[in-house]
C-alpha atoms as one frame of an Amber mdcrd trajectory, in Angstrom:
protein
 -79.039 -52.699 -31.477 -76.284 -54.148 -33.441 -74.287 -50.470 -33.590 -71.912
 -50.710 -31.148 -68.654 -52.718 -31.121 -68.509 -55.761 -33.425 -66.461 -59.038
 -32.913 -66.026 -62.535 -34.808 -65.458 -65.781 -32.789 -61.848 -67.913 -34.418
 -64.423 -69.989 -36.204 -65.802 -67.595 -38.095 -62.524 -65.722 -38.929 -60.954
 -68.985 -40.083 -63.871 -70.386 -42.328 -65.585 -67.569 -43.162 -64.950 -65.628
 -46.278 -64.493 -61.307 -45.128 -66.940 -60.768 -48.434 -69.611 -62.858 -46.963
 -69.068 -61.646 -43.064 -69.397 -58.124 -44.142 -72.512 -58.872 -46.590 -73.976
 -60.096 -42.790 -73.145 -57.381 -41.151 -74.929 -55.068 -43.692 -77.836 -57.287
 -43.670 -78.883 -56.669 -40.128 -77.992 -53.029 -40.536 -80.405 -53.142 -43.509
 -83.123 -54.747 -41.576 -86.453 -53.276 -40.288 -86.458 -52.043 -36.565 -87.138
 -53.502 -34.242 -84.829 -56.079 -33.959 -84.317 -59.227 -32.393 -81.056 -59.678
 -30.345 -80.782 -63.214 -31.886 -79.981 -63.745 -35.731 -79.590 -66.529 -37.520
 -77.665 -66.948 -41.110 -77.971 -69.940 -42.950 -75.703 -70.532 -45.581 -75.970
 -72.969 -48.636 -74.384 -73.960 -51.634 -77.401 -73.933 -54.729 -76.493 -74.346
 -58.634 -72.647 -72.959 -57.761 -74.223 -69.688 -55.713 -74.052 -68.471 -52.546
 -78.017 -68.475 -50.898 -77.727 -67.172 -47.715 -81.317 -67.398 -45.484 -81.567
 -64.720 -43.285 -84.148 -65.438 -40.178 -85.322 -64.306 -36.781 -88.013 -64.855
 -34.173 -89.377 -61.821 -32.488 -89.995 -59.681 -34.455 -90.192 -62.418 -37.054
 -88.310 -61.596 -39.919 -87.444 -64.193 -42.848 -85.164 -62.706 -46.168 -83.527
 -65.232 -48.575 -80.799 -63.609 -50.237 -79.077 -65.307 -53.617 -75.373 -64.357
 -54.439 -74.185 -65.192 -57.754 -71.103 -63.469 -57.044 -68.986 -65.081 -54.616
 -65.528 -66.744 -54.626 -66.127 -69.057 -52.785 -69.729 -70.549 -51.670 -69.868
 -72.380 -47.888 -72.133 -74.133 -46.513 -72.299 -73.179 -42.600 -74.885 -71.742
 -39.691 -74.771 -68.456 -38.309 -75.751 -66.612 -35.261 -75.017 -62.835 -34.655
 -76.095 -61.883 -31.148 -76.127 -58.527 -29.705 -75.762 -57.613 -25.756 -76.308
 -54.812 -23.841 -74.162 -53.857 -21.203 -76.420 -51.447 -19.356 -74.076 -50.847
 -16.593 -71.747 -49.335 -19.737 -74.619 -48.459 -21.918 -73.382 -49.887 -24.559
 -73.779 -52.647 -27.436 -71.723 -55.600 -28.569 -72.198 -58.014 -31.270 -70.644
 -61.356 -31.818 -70.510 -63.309 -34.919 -70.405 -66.674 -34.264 -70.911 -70.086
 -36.030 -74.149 -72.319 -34.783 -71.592 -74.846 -33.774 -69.666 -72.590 -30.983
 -72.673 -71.628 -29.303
């Protein structure tokens, strides 16, 4: 899961900073296995640092991360999803913000 082809919706490549889109993507390829299909990211603005809350439901899996390096904190939703084409046996994953779902 999450290791095949990776994509961004417009949202996320317009608001998003690339330092805190890749920091995602090595979060879920840091994670435990197994892992859900369905991850959620959300992002806040604490004391002038980036907190990012890292969360999903089966397996349940909860991380709070705290950046005090970042250009430039956001304040935004996440969800990465990962399908499987099993017809193409292959995965995709989409980064996308809660909002465009």
């Amino acid at each position: 899961m999450f290791d095949g082809d990776k994509f961004m919706t417009r949202g996320v490549h317009e608001s998003i900073p690339i330092d805190l889109q890749l920091f995602i993507w090595e979060a879920i390829a840091n994670m435990p296995a197994p892992k859900d299909y369905f991850q959620v990211f959300d992002l806040k603005i604490e004391n002038g640092m980036q907190v990012i809350h890292h969360y999903s439901e089966q397996p349940e899996y909860n991380k709070t991360y705290i950046l005090t390096v970042v250009e430039r904190p956001i304040s935004a939703k996440i969800y990465v999803i990962d399908d499987y084409f099993e017809d193409e046996d292959k995965h995709i994953s989409t980064m996308l913000l809660a909002e465009e779902y």
